[in-house]
N, C-alpha and C positions, 0 to 999 in steps of 0.2 A: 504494500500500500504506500501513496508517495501520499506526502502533508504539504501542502505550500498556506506557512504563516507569512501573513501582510500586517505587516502597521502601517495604515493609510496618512498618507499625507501628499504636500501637496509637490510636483516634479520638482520645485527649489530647494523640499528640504530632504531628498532621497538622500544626499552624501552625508545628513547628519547624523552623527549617529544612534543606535535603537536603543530604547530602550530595553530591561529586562524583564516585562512580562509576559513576552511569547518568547525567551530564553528557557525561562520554566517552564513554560508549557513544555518546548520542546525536548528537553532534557527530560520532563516526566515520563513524557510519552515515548521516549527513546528505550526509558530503563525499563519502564511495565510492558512494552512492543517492543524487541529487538529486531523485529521485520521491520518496521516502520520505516520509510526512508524521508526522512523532512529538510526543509531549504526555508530559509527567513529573509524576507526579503522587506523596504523601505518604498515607498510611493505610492502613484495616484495608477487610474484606472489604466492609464496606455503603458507603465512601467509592468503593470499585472496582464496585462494582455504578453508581453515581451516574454516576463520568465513563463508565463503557464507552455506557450506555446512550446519552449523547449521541455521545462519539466516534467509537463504532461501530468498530473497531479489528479488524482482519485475524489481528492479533500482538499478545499482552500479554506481557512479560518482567518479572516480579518479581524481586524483591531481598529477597534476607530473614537474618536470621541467626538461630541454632536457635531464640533463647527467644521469638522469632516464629515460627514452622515451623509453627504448628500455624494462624496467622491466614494465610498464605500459602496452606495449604491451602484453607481457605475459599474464599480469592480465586482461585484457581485453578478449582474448581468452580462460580464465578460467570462465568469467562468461559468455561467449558465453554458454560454456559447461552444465552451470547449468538452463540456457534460459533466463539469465536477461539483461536487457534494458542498454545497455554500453552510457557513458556520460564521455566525458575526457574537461575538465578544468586545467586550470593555465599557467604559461608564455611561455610553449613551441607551445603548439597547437594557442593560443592566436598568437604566431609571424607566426608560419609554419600550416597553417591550411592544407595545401596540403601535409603533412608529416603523416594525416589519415591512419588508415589500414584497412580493411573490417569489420574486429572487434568490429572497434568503430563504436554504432550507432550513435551518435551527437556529437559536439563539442561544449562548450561555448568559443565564443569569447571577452575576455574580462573581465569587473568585472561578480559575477553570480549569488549575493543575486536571482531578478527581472526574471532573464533568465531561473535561474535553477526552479523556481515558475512556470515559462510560462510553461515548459519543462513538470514538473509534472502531471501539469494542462490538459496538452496536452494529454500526455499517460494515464491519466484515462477516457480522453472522448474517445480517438480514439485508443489505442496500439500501438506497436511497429511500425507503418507504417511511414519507416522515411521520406519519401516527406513530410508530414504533418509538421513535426518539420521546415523544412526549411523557413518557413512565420515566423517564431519567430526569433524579432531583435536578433540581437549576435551568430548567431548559423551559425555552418559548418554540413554538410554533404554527406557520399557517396550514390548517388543515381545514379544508372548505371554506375560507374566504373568512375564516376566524381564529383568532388569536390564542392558541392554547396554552396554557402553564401548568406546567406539572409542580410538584412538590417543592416545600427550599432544599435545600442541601445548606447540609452545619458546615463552618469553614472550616480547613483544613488546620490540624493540631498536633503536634506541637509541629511549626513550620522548618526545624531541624529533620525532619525527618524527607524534606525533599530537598533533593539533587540542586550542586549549584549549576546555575542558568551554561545552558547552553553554547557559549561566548565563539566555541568555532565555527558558527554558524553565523555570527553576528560580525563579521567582516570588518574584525578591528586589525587593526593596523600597529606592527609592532613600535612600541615608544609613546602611542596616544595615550590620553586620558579615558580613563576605565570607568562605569558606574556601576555600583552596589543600590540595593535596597535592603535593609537589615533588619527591618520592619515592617508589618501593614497597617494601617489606618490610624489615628490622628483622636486623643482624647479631645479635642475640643470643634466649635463647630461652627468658622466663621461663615457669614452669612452667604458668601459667593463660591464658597467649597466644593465640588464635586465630589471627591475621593471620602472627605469624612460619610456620606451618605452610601458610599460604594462600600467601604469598607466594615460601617457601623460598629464594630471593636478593633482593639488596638493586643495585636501581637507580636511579638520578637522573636527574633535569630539569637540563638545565646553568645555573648560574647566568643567560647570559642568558634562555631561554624564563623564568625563573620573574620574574627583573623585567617582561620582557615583559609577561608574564600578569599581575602586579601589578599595572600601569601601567593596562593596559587594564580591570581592575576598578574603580580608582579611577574614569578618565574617564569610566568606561559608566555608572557606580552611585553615586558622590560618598561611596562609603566612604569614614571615616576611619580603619577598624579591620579589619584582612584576619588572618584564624588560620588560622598553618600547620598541616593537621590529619597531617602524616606520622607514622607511628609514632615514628619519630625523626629528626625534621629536622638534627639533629646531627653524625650520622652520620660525613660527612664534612666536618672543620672545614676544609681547604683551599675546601672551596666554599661554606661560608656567607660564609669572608673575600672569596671572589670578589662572593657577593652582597652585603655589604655595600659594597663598592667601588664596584660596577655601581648600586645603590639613592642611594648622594649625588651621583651626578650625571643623576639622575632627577629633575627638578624636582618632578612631581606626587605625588612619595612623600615628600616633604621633611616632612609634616604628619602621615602615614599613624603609628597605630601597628599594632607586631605581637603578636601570642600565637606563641609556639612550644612544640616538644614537646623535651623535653633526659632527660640521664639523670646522674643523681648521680655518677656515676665519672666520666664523661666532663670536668666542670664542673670550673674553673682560672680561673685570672684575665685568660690572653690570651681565651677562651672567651665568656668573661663580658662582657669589653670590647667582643670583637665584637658581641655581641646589642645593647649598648646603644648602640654609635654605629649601626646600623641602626636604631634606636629599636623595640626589643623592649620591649616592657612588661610582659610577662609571660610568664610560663614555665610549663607543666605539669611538673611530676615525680611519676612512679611510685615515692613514696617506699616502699610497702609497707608496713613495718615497722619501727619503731627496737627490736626484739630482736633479736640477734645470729643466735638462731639460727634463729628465722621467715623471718629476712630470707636465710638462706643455702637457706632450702628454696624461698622465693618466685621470690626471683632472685639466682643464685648470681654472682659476681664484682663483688657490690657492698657493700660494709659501712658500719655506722651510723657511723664518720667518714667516710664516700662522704657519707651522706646532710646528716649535719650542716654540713660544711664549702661541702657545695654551696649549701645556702640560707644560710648566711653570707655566700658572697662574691656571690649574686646579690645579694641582701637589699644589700650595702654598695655596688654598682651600679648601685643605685635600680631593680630589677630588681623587680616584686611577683611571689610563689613561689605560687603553687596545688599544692597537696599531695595525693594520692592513695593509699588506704591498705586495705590489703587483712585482712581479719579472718576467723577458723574454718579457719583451716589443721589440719589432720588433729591435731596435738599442739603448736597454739600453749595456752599457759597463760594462766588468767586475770591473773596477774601479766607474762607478756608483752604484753598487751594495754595491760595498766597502763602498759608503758613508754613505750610508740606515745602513749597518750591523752596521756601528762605533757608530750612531746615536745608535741602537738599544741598543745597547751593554752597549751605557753611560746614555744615557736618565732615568728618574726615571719613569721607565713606569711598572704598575702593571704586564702587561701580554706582547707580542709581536706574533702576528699570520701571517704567509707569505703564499700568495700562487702565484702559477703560471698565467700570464695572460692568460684567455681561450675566444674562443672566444663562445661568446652568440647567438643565434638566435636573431634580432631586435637590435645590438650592431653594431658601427661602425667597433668593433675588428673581427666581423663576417664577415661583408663586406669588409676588407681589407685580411680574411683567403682566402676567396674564390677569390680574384681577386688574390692573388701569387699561385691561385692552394692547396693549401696546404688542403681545403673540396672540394669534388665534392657536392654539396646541392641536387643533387639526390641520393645519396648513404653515410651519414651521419653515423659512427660508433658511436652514442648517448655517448657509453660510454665512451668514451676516451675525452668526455667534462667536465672533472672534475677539480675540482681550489685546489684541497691539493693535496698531493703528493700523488702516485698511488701505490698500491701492483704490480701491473706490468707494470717495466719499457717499455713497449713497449705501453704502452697509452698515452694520449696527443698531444697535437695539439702542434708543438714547432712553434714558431714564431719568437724566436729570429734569427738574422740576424747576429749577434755577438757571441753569444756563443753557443758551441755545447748542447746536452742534459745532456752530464756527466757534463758538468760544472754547469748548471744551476740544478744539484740535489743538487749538493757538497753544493752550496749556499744555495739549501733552508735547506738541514740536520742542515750546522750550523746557521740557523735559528731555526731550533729544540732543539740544545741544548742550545742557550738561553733562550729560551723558556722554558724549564725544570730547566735551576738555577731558572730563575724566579718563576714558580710552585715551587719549592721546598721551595724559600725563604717564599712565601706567606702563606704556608703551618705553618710554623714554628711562623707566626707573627700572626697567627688566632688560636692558639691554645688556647689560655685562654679564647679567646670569644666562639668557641664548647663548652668549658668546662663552663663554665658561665649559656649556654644553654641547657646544658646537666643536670645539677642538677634543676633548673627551667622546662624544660619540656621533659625530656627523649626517649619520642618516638617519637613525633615530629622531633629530633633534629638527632636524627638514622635514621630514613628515608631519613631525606637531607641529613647525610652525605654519603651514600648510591648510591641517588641520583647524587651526585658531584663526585665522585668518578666513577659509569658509565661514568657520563657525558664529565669526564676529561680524561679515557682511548680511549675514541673518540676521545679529540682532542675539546669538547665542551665548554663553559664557560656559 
């Protein structure tokens, strides 16, 4: 049986790289199927036209999330074409199971390691007959022109017990930058979240599988730089101090740096400490907003001395802060806006990313689109659910109550050009470190710049 996994996106960002949640899949499905033969592949509907037609694939399983929904479609109708077995997974179908199209035969609802096992299991004893899929927990389908859901399926426990992600499949590149997930889902439940709803509990990798897992990307890939992409790698600080414990007596990590993901309330000085004798280098936070009161509708139990104090004490830990900043909240004002940009502007913050509030499938901010009218949820334009700024002004969902849409670009452009002194400045302060790199291991050290350079004409980090 051949598996062709998709994570839909759009032709610009095929070279970037995947994530790993059809890593697990595939690695599941490998260990429980040793027949199985699968390919993981990046893009829109004409990149999945390209590989099916060589791989020829039994099974195609997409990935998508809403503000792709509408290119997943696509692709889904292209493997119609070539006769393979459609399977759509990840946080869109997961909230909107009823947003199916004839094309798709199954839905996973939910996590997919266990499901997608079932699914496989399924279509070699019996084919395509999708009433059959329907008795498997987790799964959607259209069976006469309506929407069937079968049972839930409990998540996967303890999450040590699956295989790490699949990475020779994920077409890295030796010397780039590696991502982990060491976690799933997110104790708290800011208002524009997807994933807190996806995941509804929050569980771990134990400290040791994720050194493990570290270890072995280093040795396999000669990364120097691995990003924890959990929602909140934080989470639980008894076990980052386990992992830093477990990480200095790991020789081959001794060089590694980390990216992780933290949350401004959480951030303290013992916190702090730990990240950097693990040799964190940086840190994402979801600052949102430095208005008061933006910031209690964005994400409630966190305030602007949360936010302030946290990029202090990383900042004086030699910690570099990347800042994330959310703008068009339903009755943010142009003068709260003003607060965020000043903060921005002075703050010693690595990097600074703004995007538009959008609303989510399974987000309050979606439940609140639809009750002013602003989505019909039977007629959803998938696309125009994007959270950066758009090539065409005529997409997006505006929400603001306060500002028109010219206003709310103007703010995020000069968000952009902060954003660019900032790249530029960073640019200039990493040049002896490339160059350091570069006489020590030369192609290695071309690839990632390469690498960072796609990644930063996206808009990536």
């Amino acid at each position: 049986m051949r598996l062709l996994l998709v994570e839909i996106a759009p032709a610009s960002q095929r070279d970037v790289r995947l994530t790993t949640g059809l890593g697990y899949i595939a690695s599941y499905l490998r260990w429980a199927l040793p027949q199985i033969e699968v390919e993981i592949i990046k893009g829109d509907a004409a990149w999945v036209r390209h590989r099916a037609g060589s791989f020829r694939p039994d099974m195609v399983g997409l990935s998508t999330v809403s503000q792709y929904y509408a290119t997943a479609v696509e692709a889904a109708a292209v493997c119609e074409e070539f006769g393979a077995f459609v399977v759509l997974g990840g946080h869109h179908v997961s909230a909107l199971p009823s947003s199916m199209t004839p094309s798709i035969d199954v839905g996973v609802i939910g996590e997919g390691e266990e499901t997608m096992l079932d699914i496989a299991k399924k279509f070699l004893d019996v084919g395509p007959e999708r009433q059959a899929f329907v008795e498997i927990p987790g799964v959607a389908a259209i069976v006469d022109d309506q929407v069937l859901r079968s049972g839930h399926r409990a998540m996967h426990r303890p999450l040590d017990d699956l295989p790490f992600p699949a990475r020779d499949l994920m077409h890295i590149r030796p010397g780039e930058s590696v991502g982990m997930i060491t976690s799933r889902g997110c104790p708290y439940r800011c208002v524009f979240c997807a994933s807190s709803a996806f995941w509804n509990k929050v569980r771990f990798h134990s400290a040791e599988y994720v050194v493990a897992e570290a270890t072995e990307i280093v040795q396999r890939y000669r990364t120097r730089h691995i990003y924890f992409w959990d929602d909140l790698f934080v989470a639980n600080v008894n076990r980052v101090a386990k992992i830093a414990t477990l990480m200095q007596k790991e020789p081959a990590l001794n060089d590694v740096r980390f990216s992780s993901t933290c949350r401004a309330n959480l951030v303290d000085e013992e916190l702090a400490r730990l990240l950097a004798s693990m040799n964190v280098s940086e840190v994402m936070l979801g600052l949102e907003s430095m208005a008061p009161r933006t910031l209690r509708y964005l994400k409630p139990h966190v305030t602007v001395a949360d936010n302030r104090r946290a990029v202090r004490i990383l900042h004086a830990h030699g910690i570099r802060v990347t800042g994330f900043f959310v703008i068009g909240s339903p009755e943010e004002t142009p003068e709260e806006v003003e607060e965020t940009l000043d903060f921005v502007r002075m703050a010693p913050l690595y990097r600074a990313e703004a995007y538009f509030l959008t609303p989510l499938p399974g987000t309050p901010v979606w439940d609140h689109a639809i009750e002013r009218g602003l989505i019909d949820p039977d007629h959803v334009p998938w696309q125009r659910l994007y959270i950066d700024n758009p090539d065409d002004p005529e997409n997006g969902i505006h929400l603001s109550k306060t500002m028109s849409r010219e206003e709310l670009e103007r703010y995020w452009r000069a968000f952009q050009r902060i954003r660019r002194r900032k790249d530029a400045i960073n640019l200039l302060r990493r040049v002896p470190e490339h160059l350091r790199r570069l006489l020590n291991a030369p192609i290695d050290e071309l690839r990632l710049v390469r690498q960072r350079l796609r990644s930063h004409q996206r808009g990536h980090i």
